[in-house]
Structure formats: C-alpha cells, structure tokens
C-alpha positions, 0 to 999 in steps of 0.5 A, a space after each residue: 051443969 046444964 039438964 038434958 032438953 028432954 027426958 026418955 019420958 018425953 021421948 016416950 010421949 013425943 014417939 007415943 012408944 016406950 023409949 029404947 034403951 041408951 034414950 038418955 045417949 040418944 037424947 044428949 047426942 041431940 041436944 048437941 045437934 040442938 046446940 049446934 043449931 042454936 050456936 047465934 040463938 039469943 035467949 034467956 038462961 040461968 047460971 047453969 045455962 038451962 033456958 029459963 022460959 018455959 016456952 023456949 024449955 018446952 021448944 028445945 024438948 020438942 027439938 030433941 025429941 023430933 032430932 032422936 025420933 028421925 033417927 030412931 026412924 032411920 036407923 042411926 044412933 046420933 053418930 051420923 054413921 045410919 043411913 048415910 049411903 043409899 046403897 054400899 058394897 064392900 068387896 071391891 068398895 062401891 058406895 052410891 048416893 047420899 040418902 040425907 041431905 047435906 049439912 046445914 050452914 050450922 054443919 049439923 043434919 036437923 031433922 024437919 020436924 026438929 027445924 020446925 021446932 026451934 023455929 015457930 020458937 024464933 030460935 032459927 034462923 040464928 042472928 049476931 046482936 052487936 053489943 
C-alpha cells in the first residue's frame, strides 16, 4: 500500500505552525490532487508504488504540503466545496463570481506553490512515452 507523500509532521514544518487537526485527511486529499496531476509523470517507484528517489520523494511532499496549506488558507478542507464563490446568497439564490480559477487540463485546482513543486522536479507538464 502506498505512503502518504507527506506526514502532519511535514505539514507542521512546511506551514511553520502545528498541524490542524484531521491533517492526516487534509494530506491524503492532496495527495489525490498530486496524483491527478501526475497521472502521464514517468518516474521510478517500488512495488508499493512509492517513489524511490529521494528527490522525487521529497517534491511530492513539498507538493502536498503546499496543495494543504493553500487550502488551509483559504478555508476549504480538499472537497473543493471552500471558497469557490466570491459572493453567495441564499434566499432567493444568488451566486456571483468563481474566486479560484478553473481546473487545469488535468481537471484538478493545483495550488501555485504546489505547481512549482512538481515542476522544478520535471514532473509537469506531463508527457506519454510510447513503449
């Protein structure tokens, strides 16, 4: 079974506070917006499908630490439901204005920092290899 890319420890040091509580969700909910990122990334892992270079270890990490602290900062919990309106009303509904951008072509919001990440590692932009 595959590890988390990043511990609540990690977190704690990336965001230089305590990690919040339910870090362990927030951290594998970004780890799925990680993956979804990385789904045509070529790189090396062992049977579990952890990465097995240290440097490609340490990116994914630093990814998912960044994707959990964006929304740390912007009030959502990884469900995509935090901060998606700019301006709602309930009663007669009324919604104005997307305060996030829209979904990348991978179809996941990558926070910038986490974008970075994977791509001073050479993980994005993504590419098909024809074997």
């Amino acid at each position: 079974m595959r590890r988390p890319y990043a511990t609540p420890e990690q977190l704690a040091a990336w965001t230089g506070t305590p990690a919040p509580p339910g870090a362990e969700r927030l951290l594998t909910r970004a780890g799925e917006d990680i993956d979804s990122a990385l789904l045509t990334a070529v790189y090396p892992v062992d049977e579990d499908g952890d990465p097995t270079d240290p440097a490609i270890a340490q990116a994914l990490a630093d990814a998912t630490c960044a994707q959990a602290e964006h929304w740390l900062a912007t009030g959502d919990d990884g469900t995509g439901a935090g901060g998606v309106w700019d301006s709602v009303s309930i009663g007669p509904v009324s919604l104005s204005g997307r305060s996030s951008p829209p979904p990348a072509a991978s179809g996941v919001e990558l926070a910038p920092r986490a974008s970075r990440a994977l791509r001073r590692a050479g993980l994005t932009p993504g590419r098909v290899i024809a074997w």
